[in-house]
Legacy VTK file of the C-alpha trace (Angstrom):
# vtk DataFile Version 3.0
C-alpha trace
ASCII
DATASET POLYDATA
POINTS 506 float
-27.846 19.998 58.487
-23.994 21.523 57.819
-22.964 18.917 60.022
-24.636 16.403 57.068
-24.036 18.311 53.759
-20.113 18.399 55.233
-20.280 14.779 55.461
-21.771 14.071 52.807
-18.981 16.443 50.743
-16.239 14.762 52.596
-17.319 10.972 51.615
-18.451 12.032 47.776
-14.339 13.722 47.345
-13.104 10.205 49.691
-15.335 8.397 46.839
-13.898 9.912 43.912
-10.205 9.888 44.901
-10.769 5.978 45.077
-12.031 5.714 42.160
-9.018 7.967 40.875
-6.637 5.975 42.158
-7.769 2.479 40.921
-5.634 2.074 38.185
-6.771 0.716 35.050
-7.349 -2.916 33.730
-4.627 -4.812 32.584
-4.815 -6.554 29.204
-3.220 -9.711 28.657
-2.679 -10.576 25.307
-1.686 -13.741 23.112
0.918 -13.592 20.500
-2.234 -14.303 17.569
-4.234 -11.478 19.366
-1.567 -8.992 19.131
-0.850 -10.158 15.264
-4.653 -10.134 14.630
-4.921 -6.667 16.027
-1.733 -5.741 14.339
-3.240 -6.896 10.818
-6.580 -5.182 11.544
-5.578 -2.015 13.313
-2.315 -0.676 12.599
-2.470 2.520 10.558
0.191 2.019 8.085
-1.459 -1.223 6.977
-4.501 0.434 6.507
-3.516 2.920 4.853
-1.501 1.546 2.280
-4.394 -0.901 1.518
-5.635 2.801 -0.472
-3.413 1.985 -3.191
-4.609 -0.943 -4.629
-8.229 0.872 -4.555
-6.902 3.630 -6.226
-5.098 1.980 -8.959
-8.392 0.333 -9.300
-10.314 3.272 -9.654
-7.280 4.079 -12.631
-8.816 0.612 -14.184
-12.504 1.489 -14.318
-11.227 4.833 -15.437
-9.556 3.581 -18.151
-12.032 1.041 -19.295
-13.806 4.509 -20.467
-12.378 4.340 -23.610
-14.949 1.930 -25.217
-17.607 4.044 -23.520
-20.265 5.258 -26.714
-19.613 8.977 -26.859
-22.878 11.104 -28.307
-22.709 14.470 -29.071
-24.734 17.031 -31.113
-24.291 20.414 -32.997
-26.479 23.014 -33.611
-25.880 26.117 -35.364
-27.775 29.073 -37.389
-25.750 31.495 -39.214
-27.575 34.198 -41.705
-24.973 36.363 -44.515
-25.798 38.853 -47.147
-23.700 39.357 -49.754
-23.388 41.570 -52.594
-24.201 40.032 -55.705
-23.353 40.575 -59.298
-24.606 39.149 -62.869
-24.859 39.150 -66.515
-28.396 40.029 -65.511
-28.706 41.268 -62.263
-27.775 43.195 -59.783
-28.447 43.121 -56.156
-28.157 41.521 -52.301
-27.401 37.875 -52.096
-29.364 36.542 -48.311
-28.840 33.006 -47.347
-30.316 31.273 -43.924
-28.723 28.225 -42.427
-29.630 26.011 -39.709
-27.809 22.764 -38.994
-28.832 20.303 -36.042
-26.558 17.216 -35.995
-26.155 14.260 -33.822
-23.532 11.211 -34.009
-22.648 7.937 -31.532
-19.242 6.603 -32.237
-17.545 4.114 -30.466
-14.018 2.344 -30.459
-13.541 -0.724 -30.345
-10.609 -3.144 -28.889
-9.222 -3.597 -32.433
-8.030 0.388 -32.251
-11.194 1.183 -34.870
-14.055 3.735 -34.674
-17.354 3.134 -35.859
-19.764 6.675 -35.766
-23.135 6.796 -36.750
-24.435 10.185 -37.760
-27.739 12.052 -38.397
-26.871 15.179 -40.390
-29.784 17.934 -40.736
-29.347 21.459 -42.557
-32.095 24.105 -43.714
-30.865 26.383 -46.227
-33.132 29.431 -47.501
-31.612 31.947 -50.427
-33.081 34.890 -51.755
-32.075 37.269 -54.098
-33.182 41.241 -54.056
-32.039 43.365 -57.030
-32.836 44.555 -60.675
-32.901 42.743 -63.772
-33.941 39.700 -64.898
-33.430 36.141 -62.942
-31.108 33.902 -65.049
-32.593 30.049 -65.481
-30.183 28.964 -62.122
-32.149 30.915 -60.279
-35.116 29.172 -60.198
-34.254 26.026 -58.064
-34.888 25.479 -54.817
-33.947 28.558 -52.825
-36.106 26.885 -49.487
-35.239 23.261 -49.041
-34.102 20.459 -45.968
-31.123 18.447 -46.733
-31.026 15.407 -44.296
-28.368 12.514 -44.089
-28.016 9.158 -42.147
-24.312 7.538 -42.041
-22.023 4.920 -40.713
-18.038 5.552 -40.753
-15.853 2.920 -39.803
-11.939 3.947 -39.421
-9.496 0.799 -38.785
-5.618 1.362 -38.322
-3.447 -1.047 -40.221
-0.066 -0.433 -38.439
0.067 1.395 -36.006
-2.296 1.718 -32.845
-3.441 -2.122 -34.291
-5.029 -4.526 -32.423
-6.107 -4.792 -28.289
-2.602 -4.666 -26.675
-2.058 -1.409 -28.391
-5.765 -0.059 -27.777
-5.865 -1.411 -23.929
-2.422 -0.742 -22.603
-3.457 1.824 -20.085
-6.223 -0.325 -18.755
-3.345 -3.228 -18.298
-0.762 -0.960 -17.066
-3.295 -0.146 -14.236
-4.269 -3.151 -13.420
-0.195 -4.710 -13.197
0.365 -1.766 -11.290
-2.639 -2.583 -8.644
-1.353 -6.324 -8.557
2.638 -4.839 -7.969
0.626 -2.576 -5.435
-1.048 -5.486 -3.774
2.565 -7.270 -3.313
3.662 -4.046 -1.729
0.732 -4.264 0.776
1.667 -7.717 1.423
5.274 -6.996 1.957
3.820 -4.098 4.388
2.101 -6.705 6.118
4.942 -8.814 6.003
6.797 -6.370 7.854
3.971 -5.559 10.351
3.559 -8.832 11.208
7.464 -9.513 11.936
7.647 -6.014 14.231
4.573 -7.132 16.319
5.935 -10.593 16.950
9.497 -8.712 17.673
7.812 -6.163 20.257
5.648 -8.805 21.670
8.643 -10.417 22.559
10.305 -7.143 23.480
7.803 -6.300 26.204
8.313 -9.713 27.420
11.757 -9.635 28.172
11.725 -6.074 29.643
9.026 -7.596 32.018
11.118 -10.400 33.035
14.195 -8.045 33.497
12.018 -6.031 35.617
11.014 -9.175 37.772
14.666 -9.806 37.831
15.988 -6.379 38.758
12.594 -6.940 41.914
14.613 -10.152 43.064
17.977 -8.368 42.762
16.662 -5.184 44.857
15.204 -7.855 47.791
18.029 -9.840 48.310
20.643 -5.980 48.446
17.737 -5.009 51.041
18.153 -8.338 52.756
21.931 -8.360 52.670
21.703 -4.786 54.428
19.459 -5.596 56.934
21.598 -8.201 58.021
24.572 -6.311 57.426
23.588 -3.783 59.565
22.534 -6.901 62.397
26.119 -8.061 61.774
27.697 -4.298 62.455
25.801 -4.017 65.793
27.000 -7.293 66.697
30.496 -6.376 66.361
30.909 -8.953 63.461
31.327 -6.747 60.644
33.267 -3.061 60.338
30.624 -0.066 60.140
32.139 0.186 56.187
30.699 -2.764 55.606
26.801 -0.746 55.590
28.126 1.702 53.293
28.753 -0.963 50.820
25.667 -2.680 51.328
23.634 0.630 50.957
25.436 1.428 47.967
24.346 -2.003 46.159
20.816 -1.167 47.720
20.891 2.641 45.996
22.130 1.099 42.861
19.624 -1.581 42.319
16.894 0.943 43.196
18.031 2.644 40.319
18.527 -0.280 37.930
14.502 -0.871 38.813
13.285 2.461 38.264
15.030 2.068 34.511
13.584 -0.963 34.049
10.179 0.198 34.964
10.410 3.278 32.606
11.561 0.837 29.609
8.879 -1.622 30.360
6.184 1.715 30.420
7.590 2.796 27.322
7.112 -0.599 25.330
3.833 -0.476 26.655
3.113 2.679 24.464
4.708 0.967 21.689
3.044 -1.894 21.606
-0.294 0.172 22.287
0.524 2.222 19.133
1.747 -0.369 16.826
-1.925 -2.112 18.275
-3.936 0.804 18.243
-4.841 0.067 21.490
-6.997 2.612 22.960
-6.755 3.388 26.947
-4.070 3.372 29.222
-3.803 0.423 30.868
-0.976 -2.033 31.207
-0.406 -4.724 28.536
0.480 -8.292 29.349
1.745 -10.860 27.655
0.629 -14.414 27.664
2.850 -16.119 25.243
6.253 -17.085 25.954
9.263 -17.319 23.208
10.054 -20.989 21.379
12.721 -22.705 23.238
12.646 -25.784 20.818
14.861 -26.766 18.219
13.603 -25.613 14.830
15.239 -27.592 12.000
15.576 -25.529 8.247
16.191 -26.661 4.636
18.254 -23.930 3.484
17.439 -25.383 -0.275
13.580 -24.880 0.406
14.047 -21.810 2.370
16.166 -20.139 -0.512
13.327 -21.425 -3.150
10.288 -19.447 -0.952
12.744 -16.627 -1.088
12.434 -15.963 -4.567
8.602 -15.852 -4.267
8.887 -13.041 -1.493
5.753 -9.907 -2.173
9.085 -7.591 -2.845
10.437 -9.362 -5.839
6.999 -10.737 -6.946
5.998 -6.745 -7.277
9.346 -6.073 -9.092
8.308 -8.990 -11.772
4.821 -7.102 -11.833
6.690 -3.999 -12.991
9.140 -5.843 -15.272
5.910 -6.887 -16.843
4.434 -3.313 -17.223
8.414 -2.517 -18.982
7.987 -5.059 -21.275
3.947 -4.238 -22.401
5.035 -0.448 -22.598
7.943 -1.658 -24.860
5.880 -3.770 -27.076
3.275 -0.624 -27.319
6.186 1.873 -28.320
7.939 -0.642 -30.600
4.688 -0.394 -32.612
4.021 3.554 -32.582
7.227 3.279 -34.510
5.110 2.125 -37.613
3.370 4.219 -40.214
0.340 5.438 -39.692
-2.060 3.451 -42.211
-5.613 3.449 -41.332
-8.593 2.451 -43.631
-11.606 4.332 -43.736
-15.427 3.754 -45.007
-18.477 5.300 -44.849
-21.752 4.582 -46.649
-24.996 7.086 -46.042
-28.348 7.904 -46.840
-28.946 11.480 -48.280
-32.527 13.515 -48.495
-33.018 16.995 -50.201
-36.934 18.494 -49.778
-39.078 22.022 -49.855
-40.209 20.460 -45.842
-38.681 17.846 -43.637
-40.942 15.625 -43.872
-40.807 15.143 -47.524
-36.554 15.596 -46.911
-37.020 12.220 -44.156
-38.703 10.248 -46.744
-36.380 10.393 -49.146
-33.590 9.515 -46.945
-35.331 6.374 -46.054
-36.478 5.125 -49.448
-32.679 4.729 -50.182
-33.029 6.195 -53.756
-29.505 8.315 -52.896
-26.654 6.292 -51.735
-23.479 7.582 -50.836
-20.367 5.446 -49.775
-16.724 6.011 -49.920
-13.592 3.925 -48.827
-9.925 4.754 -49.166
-6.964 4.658 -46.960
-5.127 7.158 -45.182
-1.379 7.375 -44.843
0.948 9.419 -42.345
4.585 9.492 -41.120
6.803 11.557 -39.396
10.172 11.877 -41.778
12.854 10.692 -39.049
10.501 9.463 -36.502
12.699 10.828 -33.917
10.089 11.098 -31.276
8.577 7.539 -31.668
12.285 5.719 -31.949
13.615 7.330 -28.658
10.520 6.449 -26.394
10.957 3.242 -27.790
15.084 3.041 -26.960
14.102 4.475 -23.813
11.902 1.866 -22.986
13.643 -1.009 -23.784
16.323 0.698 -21.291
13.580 0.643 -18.846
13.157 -3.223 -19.134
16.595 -3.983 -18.828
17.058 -1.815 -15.915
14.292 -3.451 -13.955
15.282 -6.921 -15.019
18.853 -6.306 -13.614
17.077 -4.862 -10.171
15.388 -8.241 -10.342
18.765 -10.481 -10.616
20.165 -7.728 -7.273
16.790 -8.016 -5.441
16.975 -12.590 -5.767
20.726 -12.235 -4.732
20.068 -10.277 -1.721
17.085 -12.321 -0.560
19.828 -15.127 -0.917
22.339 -13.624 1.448
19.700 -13.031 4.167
18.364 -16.197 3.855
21.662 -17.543 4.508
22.547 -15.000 7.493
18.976 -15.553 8.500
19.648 -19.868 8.993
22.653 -18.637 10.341
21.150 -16.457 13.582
18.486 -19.196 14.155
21.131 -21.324 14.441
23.562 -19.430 16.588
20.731 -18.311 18.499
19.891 -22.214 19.559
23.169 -22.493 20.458
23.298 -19.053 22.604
20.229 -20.328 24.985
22.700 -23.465 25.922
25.509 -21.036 26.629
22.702 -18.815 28.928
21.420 -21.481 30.361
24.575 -22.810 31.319
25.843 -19.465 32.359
22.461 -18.391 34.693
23.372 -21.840 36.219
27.047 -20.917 37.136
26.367 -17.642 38.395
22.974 -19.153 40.767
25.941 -21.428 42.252
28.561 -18.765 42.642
26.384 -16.433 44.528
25.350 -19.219 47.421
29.225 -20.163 47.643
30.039 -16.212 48.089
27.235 -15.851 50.670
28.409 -19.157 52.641
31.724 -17.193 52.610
30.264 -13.783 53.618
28.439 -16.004 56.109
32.028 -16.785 57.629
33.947 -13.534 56.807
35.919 -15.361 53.893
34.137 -12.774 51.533
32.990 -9.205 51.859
29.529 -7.442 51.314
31.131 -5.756 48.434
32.058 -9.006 47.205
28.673 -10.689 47.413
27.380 -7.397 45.643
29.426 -8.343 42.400
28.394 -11.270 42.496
25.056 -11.324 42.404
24.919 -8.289 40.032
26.944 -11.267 37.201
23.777 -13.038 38.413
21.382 -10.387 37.598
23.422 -10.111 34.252
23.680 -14.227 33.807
19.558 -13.962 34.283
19.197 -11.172 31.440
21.577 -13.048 29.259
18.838 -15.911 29.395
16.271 -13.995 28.974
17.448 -11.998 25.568
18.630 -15.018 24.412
15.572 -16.423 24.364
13.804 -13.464 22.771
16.366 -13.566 19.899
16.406 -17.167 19.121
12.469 -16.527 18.501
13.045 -13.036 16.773
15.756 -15.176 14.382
13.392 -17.720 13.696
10.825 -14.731 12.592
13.213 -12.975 11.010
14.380 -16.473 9.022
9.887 -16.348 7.790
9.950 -12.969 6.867
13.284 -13.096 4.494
11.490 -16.381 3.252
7.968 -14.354 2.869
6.417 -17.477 5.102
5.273 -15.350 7.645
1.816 -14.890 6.711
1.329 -17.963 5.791
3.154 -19.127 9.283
0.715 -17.025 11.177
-2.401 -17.664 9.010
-2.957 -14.099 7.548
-3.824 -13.688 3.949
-4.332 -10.646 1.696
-7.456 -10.634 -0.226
-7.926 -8.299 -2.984
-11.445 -8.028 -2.301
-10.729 -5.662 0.415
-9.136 -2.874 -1.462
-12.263 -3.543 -3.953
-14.595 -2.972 -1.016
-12.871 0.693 -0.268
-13.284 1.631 -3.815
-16.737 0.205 -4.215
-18.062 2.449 -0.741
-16.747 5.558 -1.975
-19.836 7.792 -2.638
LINES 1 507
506 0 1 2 3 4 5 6 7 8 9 10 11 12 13 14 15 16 17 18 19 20 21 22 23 24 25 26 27 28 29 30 31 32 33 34 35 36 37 38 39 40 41 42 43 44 45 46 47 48 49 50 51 52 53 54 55 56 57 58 59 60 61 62 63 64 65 66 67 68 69 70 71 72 73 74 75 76 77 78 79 80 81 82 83 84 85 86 87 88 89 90 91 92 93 94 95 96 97 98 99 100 101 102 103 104 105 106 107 108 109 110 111 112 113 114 115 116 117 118 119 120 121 122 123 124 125 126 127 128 129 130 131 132 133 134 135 136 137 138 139 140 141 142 143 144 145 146 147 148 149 150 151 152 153 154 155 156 157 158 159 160 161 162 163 164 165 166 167 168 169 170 171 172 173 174 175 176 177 178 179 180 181 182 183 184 185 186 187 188 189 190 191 192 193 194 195 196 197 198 199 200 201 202 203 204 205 206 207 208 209 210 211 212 213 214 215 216 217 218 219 220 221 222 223 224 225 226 227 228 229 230 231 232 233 234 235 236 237 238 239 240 241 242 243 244 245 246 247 248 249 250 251 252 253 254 255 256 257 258 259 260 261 262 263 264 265 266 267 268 269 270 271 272 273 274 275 276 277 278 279 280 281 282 283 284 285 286 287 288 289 290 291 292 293 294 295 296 297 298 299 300 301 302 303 304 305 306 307 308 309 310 311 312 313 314 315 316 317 318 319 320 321 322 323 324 325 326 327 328 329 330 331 332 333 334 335 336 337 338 339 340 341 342 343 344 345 346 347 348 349 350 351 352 353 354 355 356 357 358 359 360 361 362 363 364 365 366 367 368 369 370 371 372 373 374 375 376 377 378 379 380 381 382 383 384 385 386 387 388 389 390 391 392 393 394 395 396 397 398 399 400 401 402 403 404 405 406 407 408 409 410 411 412 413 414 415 416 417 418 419 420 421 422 423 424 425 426 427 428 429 430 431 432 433 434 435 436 437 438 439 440 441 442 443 444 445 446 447 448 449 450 451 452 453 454 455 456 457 458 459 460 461 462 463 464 465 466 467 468 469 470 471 472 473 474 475 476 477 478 479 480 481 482 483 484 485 486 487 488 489 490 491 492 493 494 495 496 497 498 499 500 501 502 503 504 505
């Protein structure tokens, strides 16, 4: 029984050290998977998506200006006072309860409209000597009831819907210029996965090169070594060769770290859960691509970073407009027509209101100004300072795009050029190296020399390979200065999305 339970023990830790040491799954991924994921995933996309949402929130909030606003009053106050007469002399008492109500509105014109239901109890009495004059004798008990409209409409300033709405429209050009800042965020995302797809690429062929370049020192040294015994070659000639081997072992273990570290960045910029290794499936464009630098400089000027600069120009120019006019006078016309009641009970007080026997209505106009309108002038100048700023950040912002546009046509086309020379160049050094071995071969060259040689080939080999990488990186970074990109790689912002995280907010 030991002899089984210590078997059993043995085979369970054999079991789960070989399960330990498998290593993980690889994943091999295609340039449009690693954008998709990219567009989906990465957190700085996502999270400036929360600004358009927000800014719509600001929208909704702002729409709650034409929301009807009710509110109601109640109050009961009770005051004696001393009272004197011709023909008395006493205590004055008066009772008051009011209970009012009103719904007022605005409306997109800058005017109010309120309707009000007014309704007061008043109840005097009068304790004392002497006689009661004749004004006395009223009503000292009574309801007093009214039902009225109001309408207020400003003539000048405040008039009209631009002036009433302008922080519902500067919310909603500041969640389109938001929108073109998420796209230019994309924009940008998009570019830096293609560029560190590409990256991982080319430190994965390095590595494969720096493999070849380790086998053939090993090689070299194992027939070095043959060569030494044989009396061919001095014993200095293994030092040499071991030295190339030592340095090339190191040249690997570099490579291997940069291609690790990639990894990780390509796994963050993903959000790539795990720890496996990540593979790429896509090679970089070796074809020609042929530009219109006339087109290419016309997308330019449409790029999300100057469209959202235009979207603020526009929210300079509205706020202008809106200042310019709260320079005005203040002129507003008012009106209000009612129906009044007056009763000993409130039902009697009701009736009267309704059989419209007591009309009251008023209209007149109200004027106001500040002398020197200091206030209202300098927002204005301040404004229109604003405007001309951002229209001259415009003008800087088209002439810059310009420029890289230019130097952007300008890399893809020296980059073309560059894969000839490294083409040409990986096909030298492959030639070199066989002549120098031939030579080693017959002591016409040493081990040392063979050594430099092949590490030009090793550098002729990553020449190629970058060169490559940054033709395609120039031809992405040529659709990103152009704001193509998206479009190239068919990913599209829709504003429905931001919508969707404001709308499941609970």
């Amino acid at each position: 029984m030991r002899l089984l339970v210590t078997i059993t023990a043995l085979l369970t830790c054999m079991a789960s050290r070989a399960y330990a040491a498998d290593p993980p799954l690889a994943l091999t991924l295609t340039l449009k998977e690693a954008i998709r994921m990219g567009v989906e995933r990465n957190l700085d996309v996502r999270a400036e998506l929360y600004n358009p949402a927000q800014f719509e929130a600001d929208i909704n909030r702002n729409r709650s200006i034409y929301d009807p606003l009710f509110s109601a009053q109640t109050s009961y106050s009770d005051a004696n006072t001393a009272s004197a007469g011709t023909v008395a002399l006493g205590t004055n008492s008066q009772q008051s309860f009011e209970l009012n109500a009103s719904l007022s509105r605005l409306f997109w014109t800058g005017g109010t409209a309120a309707l009000s239901f007014n309704n007061a109890y008043l109840k005097n009495s009068f304790n004392g000597t002497g006689v009661f004059s004749a004004s006395t004798t009223g009503l000292s008990n009574y309801w007093q009831s009214s039902l009225g409209v109001t309408l207020t409409q400003p003539l000048l300033k405040n008039l009209g819907r631009e002036n009433t709405e302008v922080n519902i429209d500067v919310s909603r050009l500041s969640k389109y210029a938001s929108i073109e800042r998420f796209s230019d965020r994309l924009l940008a995302t998009v570019a830096r996965v293609r560029s560190e797809y590409y990256r991982l690429y080319s430190l994965r062929e390095e590595l494969e090169v720096r493999k070849v370049s380790l086998e053939l020192a090993r090689k070299v040294l194992a027939e070095t070594k043959a060569r030494v015994a044989a009396g061919v070659l001095p014993a200095m000639e293994i030092l040499n060769a071991e030295f190339g081997v030592t340095s090339r072992e190191k040249d690997m273990i570099d490579a291997e770290k940069a291609v690790s570290d990639q990894v990780d960045v390509l796994r963050l910029l993903l959000q790539i859960e795990g720890r496996g290794d990540i593979l790429t499936a896509d090679p970089p464009r070796r074809d020609p691509f042929e530009v219109n630098e006339t087109e290419a400089l016309k997308r330019a000027m449409s790029r999300p970073d100057i469209r959202e600069q235009k979207r603020n120009l526009e929210i300079a120019e509205l706020q202008t407009r809106v200042f310019g006019n709260r320079t005005k006078p203040d002129l507003s016309l008012t009106a209000s027509t009612s129906l009044t009641g007056m009763d000993r009970d409130y039902p009697g007080d009701l009736n009267k209101v309704v059989s419209f026997d007591t009309p009251v209505w008023s209209i007149g106009l109200n004027l106001s100004y500040s002398l020197g309108n200091s206030a209202a002038e300098n927002d204005y100048r301040r404004s229109r300072l604003k405007t001309e700023q951002t229209a001259l950040q415009i003008r800087s912002l088209e002439e810059s795009a310009a420029n890289e546009v230019k130097s952007a046509i300008r890399g893809v086309i020296s980059g073309y050029k560059q894969i000839d020379v490294a083409d040409r160049g990986r096909a030298f050094a492959d030639e070199r190296l066989r002549a120098f071995i031939r030579r080693n071969e017959v002591g016409l060259a040493t081990t040392r020399d063979v050594m430099d040689v092949e590490n030009d080939l090793v550098s002729a080999k990553n020449n190629q390979i970058i060169a490559v990488v940054n033709y395609d990186n120039a031809v992405t970074r040529l659709w990103q200065v152009t704001g193509e990109l998206l479009e190239r790689e068919g990913v599209r912002m829709v504003e429905g999305d931001a919508d969707k995280l404001y709308t499941n907010i609970r």
